[in-house]
LUMBA-186434 format. One record per residue (C-alpha): x, y, z. Coordinates in steps of 0.2 Angstrom, whole numbers, padded with zeros to 4 digits, always signed. Layout:
BEGIN
XYZ
...
# end
This chain:
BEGIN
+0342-0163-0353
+0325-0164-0358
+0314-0175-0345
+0303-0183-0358
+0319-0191-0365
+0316-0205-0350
+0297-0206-0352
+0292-0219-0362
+0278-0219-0377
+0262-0223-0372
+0258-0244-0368
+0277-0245-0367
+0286-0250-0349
+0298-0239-0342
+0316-0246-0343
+0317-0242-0321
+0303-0251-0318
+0307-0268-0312
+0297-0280-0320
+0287-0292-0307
+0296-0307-0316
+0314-0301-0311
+0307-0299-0293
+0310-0313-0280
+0309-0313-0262
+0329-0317-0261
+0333-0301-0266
+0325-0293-0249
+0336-0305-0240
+0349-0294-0235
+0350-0300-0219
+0346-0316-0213
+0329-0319-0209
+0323-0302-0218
+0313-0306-0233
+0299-0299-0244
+0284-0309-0237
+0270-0299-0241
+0269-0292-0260
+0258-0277-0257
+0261-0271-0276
+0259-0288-0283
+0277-0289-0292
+0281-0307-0291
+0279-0321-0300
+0281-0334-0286
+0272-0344-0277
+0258-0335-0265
+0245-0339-0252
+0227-0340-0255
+0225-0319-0251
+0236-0318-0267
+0248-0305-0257
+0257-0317-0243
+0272-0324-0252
+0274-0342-0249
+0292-0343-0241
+0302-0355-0244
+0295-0358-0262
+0288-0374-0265
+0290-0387-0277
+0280-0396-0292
+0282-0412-0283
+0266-0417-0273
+0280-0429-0262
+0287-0409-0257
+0281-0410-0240
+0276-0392-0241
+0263-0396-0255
+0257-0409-0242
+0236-0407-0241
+0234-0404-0222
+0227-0420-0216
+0245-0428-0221
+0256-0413-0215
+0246-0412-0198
+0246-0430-0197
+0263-0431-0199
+0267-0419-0188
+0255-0425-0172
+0266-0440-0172
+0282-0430-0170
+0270-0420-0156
+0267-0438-0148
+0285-0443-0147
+0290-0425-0140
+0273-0427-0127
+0280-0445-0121
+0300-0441-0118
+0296-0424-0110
+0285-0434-0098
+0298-0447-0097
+0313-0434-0095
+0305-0426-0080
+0295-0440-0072
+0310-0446-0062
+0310-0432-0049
+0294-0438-0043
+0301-0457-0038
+0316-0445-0031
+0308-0453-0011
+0304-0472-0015
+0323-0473-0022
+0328-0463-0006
+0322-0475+0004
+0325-0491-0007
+0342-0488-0012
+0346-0476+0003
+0352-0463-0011
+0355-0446-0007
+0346-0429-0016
+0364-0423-0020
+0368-0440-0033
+0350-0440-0039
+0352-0424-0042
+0369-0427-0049
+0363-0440-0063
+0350-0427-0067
+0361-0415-0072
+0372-0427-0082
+0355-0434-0092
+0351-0416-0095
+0369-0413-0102
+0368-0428-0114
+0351-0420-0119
+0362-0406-0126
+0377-0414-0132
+0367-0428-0140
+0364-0416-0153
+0381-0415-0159
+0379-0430-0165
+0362-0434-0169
+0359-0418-0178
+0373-0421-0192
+0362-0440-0196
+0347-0432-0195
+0352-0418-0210
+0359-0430-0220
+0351-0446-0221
+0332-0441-0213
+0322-0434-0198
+0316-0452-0198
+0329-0465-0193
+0334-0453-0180
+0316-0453-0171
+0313-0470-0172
+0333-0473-0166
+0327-0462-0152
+0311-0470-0148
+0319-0487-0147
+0335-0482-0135
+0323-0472-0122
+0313-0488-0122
+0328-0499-0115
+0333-0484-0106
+0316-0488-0096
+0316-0505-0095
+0334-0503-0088
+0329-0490-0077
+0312-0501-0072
+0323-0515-0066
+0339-0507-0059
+0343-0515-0041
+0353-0501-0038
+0355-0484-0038
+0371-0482-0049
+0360-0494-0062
+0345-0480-0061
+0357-0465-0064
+0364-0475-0079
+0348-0479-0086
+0343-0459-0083
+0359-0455-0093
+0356-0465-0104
+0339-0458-0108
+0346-0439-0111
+0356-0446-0124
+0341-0454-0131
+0330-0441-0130
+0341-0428-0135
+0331-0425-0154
+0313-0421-0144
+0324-0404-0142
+0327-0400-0157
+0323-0410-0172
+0301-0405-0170
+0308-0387-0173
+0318-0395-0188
+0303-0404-0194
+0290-0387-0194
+0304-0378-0205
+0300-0395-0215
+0283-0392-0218
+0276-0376-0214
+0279-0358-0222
+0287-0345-0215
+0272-0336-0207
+0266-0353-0203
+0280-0359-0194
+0275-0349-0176
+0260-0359-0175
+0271-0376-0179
+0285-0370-0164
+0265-0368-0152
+0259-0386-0156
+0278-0393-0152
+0275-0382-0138
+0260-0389-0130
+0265-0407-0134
+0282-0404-0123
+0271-0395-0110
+0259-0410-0110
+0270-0420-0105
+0281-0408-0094
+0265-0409-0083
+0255-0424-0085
+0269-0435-0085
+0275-0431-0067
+0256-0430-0062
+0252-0447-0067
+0269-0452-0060
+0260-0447-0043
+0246-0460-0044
+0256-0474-0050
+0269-0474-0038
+0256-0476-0024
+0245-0487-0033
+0258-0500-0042
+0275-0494-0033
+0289-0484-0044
+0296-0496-0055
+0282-0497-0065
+0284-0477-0070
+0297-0484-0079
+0287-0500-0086
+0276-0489-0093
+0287-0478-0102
+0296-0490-0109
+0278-0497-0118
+0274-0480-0121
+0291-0478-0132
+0290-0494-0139
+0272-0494-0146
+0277-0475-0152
+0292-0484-0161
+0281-0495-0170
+0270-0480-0176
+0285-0472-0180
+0289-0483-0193
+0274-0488-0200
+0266-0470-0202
+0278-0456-0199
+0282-0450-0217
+0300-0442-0219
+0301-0424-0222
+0317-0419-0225
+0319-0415-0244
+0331-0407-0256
+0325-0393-0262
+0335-0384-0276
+0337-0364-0276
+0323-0359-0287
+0331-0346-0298
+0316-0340-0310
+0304-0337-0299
+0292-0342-0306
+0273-0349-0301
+0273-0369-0300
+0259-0380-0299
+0258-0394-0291
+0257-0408-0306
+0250-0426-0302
+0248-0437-0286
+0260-0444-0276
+0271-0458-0282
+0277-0463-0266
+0268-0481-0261
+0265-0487-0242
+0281-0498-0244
+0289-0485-0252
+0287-0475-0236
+0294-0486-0226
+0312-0485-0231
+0322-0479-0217
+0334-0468-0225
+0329-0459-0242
+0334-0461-0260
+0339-0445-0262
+0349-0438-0247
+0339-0422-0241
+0358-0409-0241
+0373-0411-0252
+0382-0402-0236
+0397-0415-0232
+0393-0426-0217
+0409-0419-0207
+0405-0402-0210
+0387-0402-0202
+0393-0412-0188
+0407-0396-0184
+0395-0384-0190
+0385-0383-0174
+0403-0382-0165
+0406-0367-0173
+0389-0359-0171
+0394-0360-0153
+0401-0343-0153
+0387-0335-0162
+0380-0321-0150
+0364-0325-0157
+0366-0342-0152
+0371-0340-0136
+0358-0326-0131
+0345-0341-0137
+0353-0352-0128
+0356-0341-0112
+0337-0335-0112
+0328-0353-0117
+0343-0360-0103
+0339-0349-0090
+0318-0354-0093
+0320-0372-0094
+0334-0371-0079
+0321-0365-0066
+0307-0379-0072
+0322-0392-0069
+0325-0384-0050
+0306-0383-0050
+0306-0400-0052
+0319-0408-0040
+0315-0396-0027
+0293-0399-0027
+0300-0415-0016
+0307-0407-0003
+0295-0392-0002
+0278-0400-0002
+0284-0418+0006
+0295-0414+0018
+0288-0408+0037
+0302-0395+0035
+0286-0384+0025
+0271-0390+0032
+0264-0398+0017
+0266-0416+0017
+0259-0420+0002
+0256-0438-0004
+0266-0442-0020
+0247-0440-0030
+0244-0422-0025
+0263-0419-0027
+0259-0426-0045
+0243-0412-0050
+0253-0396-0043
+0260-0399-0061
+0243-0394-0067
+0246-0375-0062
+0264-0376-0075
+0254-0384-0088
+0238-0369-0084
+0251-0355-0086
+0261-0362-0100
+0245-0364-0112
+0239-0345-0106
+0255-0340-0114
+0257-0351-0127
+0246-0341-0143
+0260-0324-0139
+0275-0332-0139
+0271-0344-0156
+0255-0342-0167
+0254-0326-0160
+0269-0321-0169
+0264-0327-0187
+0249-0313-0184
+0261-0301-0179
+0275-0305-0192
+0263-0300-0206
+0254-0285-0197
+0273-0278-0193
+0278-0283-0215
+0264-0275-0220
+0269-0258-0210
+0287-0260-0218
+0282-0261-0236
+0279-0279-0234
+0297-0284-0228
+0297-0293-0212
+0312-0296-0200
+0317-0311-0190
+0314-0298-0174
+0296-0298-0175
+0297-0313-0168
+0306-0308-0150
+0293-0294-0143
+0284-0310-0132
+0301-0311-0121
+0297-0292-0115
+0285-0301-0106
+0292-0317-0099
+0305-0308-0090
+0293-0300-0076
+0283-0317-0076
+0295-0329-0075
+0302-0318-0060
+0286-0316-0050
+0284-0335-0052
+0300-0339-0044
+0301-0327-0030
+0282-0334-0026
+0287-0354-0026
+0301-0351-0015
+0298-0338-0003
+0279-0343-0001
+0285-0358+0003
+0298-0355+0017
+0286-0344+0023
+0273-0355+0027
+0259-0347+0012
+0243-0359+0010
+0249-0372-0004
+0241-0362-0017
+0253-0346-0015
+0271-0358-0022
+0260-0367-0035
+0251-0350-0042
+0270-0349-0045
+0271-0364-0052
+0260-0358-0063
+0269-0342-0067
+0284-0351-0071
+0277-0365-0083
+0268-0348-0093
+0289-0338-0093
+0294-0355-0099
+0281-0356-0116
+0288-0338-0120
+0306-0339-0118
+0307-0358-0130
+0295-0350-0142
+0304-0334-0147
+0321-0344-0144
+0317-0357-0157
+0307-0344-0168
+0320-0332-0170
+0336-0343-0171
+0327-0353-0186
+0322-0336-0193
+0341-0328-0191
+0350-0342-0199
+0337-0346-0215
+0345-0345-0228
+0362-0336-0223
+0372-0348-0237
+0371-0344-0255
+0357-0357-0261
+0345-0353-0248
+0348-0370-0238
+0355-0361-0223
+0360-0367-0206
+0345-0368-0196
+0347-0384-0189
+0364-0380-0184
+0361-0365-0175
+0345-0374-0164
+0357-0389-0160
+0370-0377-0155
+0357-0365-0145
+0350-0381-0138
+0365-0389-0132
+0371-0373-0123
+0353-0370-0113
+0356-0388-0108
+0374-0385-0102
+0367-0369-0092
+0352-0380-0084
+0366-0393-0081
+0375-0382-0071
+0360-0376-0058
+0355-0392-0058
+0371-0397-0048
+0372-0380-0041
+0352-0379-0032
+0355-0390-0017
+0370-0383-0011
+0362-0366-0016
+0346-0370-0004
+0358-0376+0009
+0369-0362+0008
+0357-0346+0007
+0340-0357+0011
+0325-0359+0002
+0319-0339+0004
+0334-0332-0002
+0338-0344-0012
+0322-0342-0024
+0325-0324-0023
+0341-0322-0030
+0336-0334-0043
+0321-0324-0049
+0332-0307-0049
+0343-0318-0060
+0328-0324-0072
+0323-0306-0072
+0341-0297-0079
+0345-0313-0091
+0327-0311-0100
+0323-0291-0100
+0344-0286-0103
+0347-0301-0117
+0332-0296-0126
+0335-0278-0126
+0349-0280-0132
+0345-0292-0147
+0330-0282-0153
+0334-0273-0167
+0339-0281-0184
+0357-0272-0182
+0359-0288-0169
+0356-0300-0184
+0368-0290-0196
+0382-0289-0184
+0382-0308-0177
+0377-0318-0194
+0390-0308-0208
+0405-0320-0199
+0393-0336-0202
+0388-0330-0219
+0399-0336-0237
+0402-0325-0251
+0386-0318-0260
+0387-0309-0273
+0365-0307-0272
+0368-0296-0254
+0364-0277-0254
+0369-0265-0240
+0352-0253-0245
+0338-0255-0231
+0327-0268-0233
+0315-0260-0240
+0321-0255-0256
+0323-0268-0268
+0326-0270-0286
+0332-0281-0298
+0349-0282-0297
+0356-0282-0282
+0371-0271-0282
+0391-0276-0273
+0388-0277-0254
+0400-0260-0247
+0419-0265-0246
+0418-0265-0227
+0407-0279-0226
+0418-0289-0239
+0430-0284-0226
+0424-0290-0211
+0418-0306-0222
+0436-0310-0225
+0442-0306-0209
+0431-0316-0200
+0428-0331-0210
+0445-0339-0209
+0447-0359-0208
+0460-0358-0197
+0449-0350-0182
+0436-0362-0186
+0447-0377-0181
+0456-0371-0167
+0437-0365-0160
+0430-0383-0164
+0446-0392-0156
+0444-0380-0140
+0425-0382-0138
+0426-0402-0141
+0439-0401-0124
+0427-0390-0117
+0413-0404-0120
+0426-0419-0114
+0430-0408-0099
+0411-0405-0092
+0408-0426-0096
+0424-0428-0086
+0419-0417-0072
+0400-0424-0070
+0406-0443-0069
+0419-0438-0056
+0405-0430-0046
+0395-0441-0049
+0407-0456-0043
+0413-0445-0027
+0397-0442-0021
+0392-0460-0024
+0411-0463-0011
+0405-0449+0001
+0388-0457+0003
+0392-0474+0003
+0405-0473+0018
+0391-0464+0027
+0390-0447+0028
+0377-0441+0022
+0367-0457+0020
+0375-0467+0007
+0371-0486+0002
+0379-0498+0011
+0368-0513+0005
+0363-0508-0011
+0377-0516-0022
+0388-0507-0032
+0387-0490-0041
# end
């Protein structure tokens, strides 16, 4: 055949060459989270950032109201008040294990049952979800803050006046119910409102505002229990929250919106000004509900992301990282207050050795979030502009070493009688594992699970609540199991098994995620037919994207079957029961045990 047949004539396009109309990011998005972000040949028509080569992912709107058109004094304004709710409840969450001695010695509690409603509130942190999650998708991010902000508030003023200790471990509970969407719902909120290669430094400002108050909350804590006395820890959280309520509904914008599929990628402008009015704003639940997904659907959805390995390596990772600042937390009592370690630190200083987690989290913080966005594009632009959702995991390569050195340092300095600055440089070291390991968590769930539905509207928040709830079932768990732990092994071996641990979970869970054969594996039993998927790598793309292979229409239909689905939900909602049922029997035998007098129970404190 003769070779000029397929050239064409001068002016004219070839017929195999893809016309930069026909071209859409979508195309590229074989996998979940694998996309073409930056268009080095300039071949799309859509929407793209001011360098004229980053595509803007996901595509916006013509409606200024779109929160991604939002100017940045309104999308940052927004967004600092979600960062001042999440900076209050994670001071809030955590404070209560420095007022762990005044109710010791008012209520004559034990560590074990304060250590036992701990666990419980941080359980309710994760279950919570299951629930608040599905209302937040489909009438709003903003009735579900400001229903937040409102019940923590009586939570404190509950806690602030209990008269006993069963009445402070209620109000505690009560609390990690409450506070359940500061996990979760800020991550939902940056997928609202910034662009893909944006959205690392939205997961680093959540980031600081939960490591703010991580740090300073306990710290002040310190200073207000010896000044005013512990109740008014709680007083002041409870005005914090409600003022924070107020704001909440006067000025937080809502962000959720329903953004169609754009199928003509095309370039939009953004036409007018916004029509919404102050009043306007303040509705609590939107005209237009922000997912056509049925109610029941989203709230079993997250149940069945449950046995998503990519789910529950997020969950096992950010679980392990948030487990060791919760042991942190209710052991930093014992170690620098009790004689046992030579310390004897006044609830104040106590407070400021959280100054050393907050030091080492915000060194940390740039590699495991904004970092990212840098390295996402630098890491495209070596793949012929297609990035993966794995650019986003190199940062827990590091966390595993740190998070280990931090551990072993805390407890073994302290047992073996270090000057106070060898256990709270660990501190330190384990505040800066923390940042990494809830950065990359939340970065590269929301990454793996954009878009795997046909429509683009994907399962994002699903798979955090999901990944959220189990980390809080596993920092549940060593929450009950520390103290018998300490007393079992003691304090040197103790911290040294645990930092072995923190070492295997980080460094073998991410080896084994990194690579996007991880993502194609675990997301094609979560994923709905799709006629638009391809089986070529990533980076060829064209303009119609062929059948996907047989074997994964296979594996599709085999995996995908309703049945499974309910008989996973129905098991995993016993599962949940069970745990519930379990922490309230422990908490109510060791509230028996201590109250008959072994092991210093109440015997004048009224009832539990």
């Amino acid at each position: 055949m003769d070779d000029k047949t397929n050239t064409p004539p001068p002016g004219e396009k070839s017929l195999d060459e893809p016309s930069p109309v026909d071209v859409t990011p979508d195309v590229v998005e074989l996998l979940p989270g694998t996309r073409l972000l930056v268009d080095i040949e300039h071949r799309l028509h859509s929407a793209h950032d001011a360098d004229k080569e980053i595509v803007l992912i996901p595509e916006p709107s013509s409606d200024p109201d779109d929160p991604l058109n939002w100017s940045p004094v309104r999308k940052h304004f927004a967004f600092g008040i979600v960062c001042l709710y999440t900076l209050m409840l994670g001071g809030a969450t955590i404070s209560p294990g420095i007022t762990y001695g005044a109710l010791i010695v008012e209520f004559d509690a034990t560590v074990n049952y304060l250590n036992t409603g701990a666990a419980l509130s941080i359980l309710f942190l994760g279950a919570g979800n299951l629930l608040l999650n599905p209302l937040a998708l489909r009438f709003g991010r903003r009735p579900v803050y400001l229903f937040s902000a409102v019940l923590a508030c009586v939570s404190q003023v509950v806690a602030a006046a209990a008269q006993n200790k069963g009445t402070a471990i209620g109000a505690r509970i009560l609390l990690g119910f409450a506070a359940a969407p500061f996990e979760q719902l800020p991550a939902i909120s940056v997928d609202d409102q910034f662009f893909i290669h944006h959205r690392g430094f939205g997961i680093s400002l959540y980031v600081v505002a939960l490591t703010l108050g991580s740090t300073l909350g306990p710290l002040s804590a310190g200073f207000v229990i010896e000044s005013m006395g512990w109740r008014w820890v709680y007083w002041f959280y409870a005005i914090f929250m409600g003022a924070i309520a107020i704001i909440i509904f006067l000025f937080l914008e809502e962000t959720a919106y329903l953004r169609k599929p754009n199928t003509e990628s095309t370039e939009s402008a953004v036409t007018g000004k916004s029509t919404k009015t102050f009043v306007s704003r303040l509705a609590l639940i939107p005209a237009v509900r922000p997912t056509e997904v049925p109610f029941l659907t989203l709230v079993f959805n997250p149940v069945r992301l449950l046995i998503s390995p990519i789910v529950i390596w997020g969950g096992i990772v950010y679980g392990f990282g948030v487990s060791w600042l919760s042991i942190m937390a209710v052991t930093a009592n014992e170690v620098f207050q009790s004689p046992l370690y030579g310390y004897n630190f006044s609830f104040s200083t106590l407070g400021l050795t959280n100054l050393a987690t907050l030091i080492g989290a915000f060194i940390m913080i740039y590699a495991g979030g904004a970092g990212t966005d840098s390295f996402m594009v630098w890491k495209a632009r070596k793949n012929n502009g297609i990035m993966e959702a794995e650019s986003r995991i190199y940062s827990t390569f590091i966390a595993a070493p740190i998070m280990t050195g931090g551990l072993i340092l805390y407890g073994v300095g302290a047992a073996a009688g270090l000057p106070w600055i060898g256990p709270v440089f660990g501190m330190g070291m384990i505040g800066a594992g923390l940042a990494l390991s809830g950065e990359v968590t939340l970065g590269y769930t929301s990454e793996a699970f954009a878009g795997i539905e046909k429509g683009g509207e994907g399962m994002v928040a699903e798979a955090v609540t999901a990944m959220v709830f189990v980390r809080n079932c596993i920092s549940c768990a060593m929450t009950f199991a520390i103290a018998p732990w300490i007393e079992h092994s003691g304090l040197r071996n103790c911290f040294i098994e645990v930092g072995l641990l923190a070492g295997v979970v980080l460094q073998r869970h991410t080896r084994k995620t990194h690579g996007h054969n991880f993502t194609e594996r675990n997301t094609l039993s979560f994923r709905r037919q799709a006629n638009n998927q391809s089986s070529k790598p990533a980076s060829h793309y064209t303009t119609e994207p062929p059948t996907p292979p047989h074997h994964h229409q296979q594996q599709q239909q085999k995996m995908v079957q309703e049945n499974d689905t309910i008989a996973i939900t129905i098991v995993v909602l016993f599962v949940i029961l069970a745990l519930i049922g379990m922490g309230i029997y422990h908490l109510v035998s060791v509230a028996r045990s201590s109250g008959g007098g072994s092991g210093g129970g109440s015997s004048g404190s009224g009832s539990d």
